[in-house]
C-alpha positions in Angstrom: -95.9 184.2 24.6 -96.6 182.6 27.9 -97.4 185.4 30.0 -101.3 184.9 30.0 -104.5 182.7 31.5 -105.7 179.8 30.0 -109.2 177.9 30.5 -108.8 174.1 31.2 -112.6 172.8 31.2 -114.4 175.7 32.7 -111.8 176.8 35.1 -109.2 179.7 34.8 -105.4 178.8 34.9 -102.8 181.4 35.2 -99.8 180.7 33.0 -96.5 182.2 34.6 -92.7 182.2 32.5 -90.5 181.1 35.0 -86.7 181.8 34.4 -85.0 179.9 37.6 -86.3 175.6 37.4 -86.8 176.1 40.7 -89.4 178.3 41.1 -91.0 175.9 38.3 -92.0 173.0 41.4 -90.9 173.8 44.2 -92.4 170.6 46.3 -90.2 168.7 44.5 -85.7 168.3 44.6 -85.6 167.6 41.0 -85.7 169.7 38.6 -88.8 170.0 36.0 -89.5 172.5 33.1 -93.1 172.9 33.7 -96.1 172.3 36.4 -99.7 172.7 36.9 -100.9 173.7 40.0 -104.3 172.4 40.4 -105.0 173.9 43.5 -103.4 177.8 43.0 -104.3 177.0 39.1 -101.5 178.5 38.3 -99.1 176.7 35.2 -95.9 177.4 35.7 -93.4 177.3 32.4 -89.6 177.6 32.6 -88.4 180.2 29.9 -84.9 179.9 30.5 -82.4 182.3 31.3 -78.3 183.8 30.5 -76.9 180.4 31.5 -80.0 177.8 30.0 -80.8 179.6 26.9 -84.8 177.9 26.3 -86.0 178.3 22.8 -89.5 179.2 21.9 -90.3 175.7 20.5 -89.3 174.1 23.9 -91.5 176.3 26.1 -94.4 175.7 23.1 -94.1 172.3 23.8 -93.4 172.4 27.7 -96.6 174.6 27.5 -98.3 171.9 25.6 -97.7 169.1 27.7 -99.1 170.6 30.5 -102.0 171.6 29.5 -102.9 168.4 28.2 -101.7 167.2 31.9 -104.2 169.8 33.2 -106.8 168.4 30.8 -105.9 165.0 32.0 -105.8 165.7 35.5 -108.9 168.1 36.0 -111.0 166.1 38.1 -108.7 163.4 38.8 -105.4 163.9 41.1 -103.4 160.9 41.3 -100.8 160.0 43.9 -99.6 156.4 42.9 -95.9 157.0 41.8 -96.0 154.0 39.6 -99.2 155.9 37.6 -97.6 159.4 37.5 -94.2 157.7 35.8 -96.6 156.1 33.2 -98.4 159.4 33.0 -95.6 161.9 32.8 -94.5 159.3 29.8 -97.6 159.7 28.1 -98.1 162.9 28.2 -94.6 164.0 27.0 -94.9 162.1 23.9 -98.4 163.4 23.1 -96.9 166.7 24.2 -94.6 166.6 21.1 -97.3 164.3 18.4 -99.6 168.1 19.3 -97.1 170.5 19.3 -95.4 169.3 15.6 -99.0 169.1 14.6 -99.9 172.3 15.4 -96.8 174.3 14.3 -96.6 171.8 10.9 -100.4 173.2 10.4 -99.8 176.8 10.7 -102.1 177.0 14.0 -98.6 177.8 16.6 -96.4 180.3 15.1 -93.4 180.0 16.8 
């Protein structure tokens, strides 16, 4: 499902299953299930693995949110951890309102 290129508002995205979180971010010490790299634009989507099993509908909807942080973020990249907290919030929610509406609809078979 995930191995494939995506095009966020004119510009080409590479979209890469991940099974080890760590290879997911690796500029950051916590651990995070997905990541756009604006500057490589490269997405980056844990798929799980033997020890964390990661079912289709949670890399749908990991895949989800960050697209819509890659729409979000195209042209703008904030640094202000206070913004990227209210962000990440934001865009997890409307991660999940898209992906139910989009499975619920017939347009994500999962």
């Amino acid at each position: 499902m995930l191995d494939n290129t995506v095009n966020i508002l004119g510009r080409v995205y590479a979209v890469t299953p991940v099974s080890d979180t760590g290879q997911v971010d690796t500029s950051r010490t916590s651990c995070c299930l997905g990541f756009v790299d604006h500057r490589s634009r490269e997405i980056r989507v844990f798929v799980g693995n033997t020890e964390r099993p990661w079912r289709i509908e949670d890399q749908a909807e990991t895949l989800v949110h960050e697209l819509l942080h890659g729409l979000l973020e195209a042209d703008i990249l904030l640094e202000d951890h206070v913004l990227e907290t209210r962000r990440e919030a934001f865009v997890a929610h409307l991660g999940m309102l898209v992906t139910d509406t989009l499975t619920r609809n017939g347009l994500l078979n999962l």
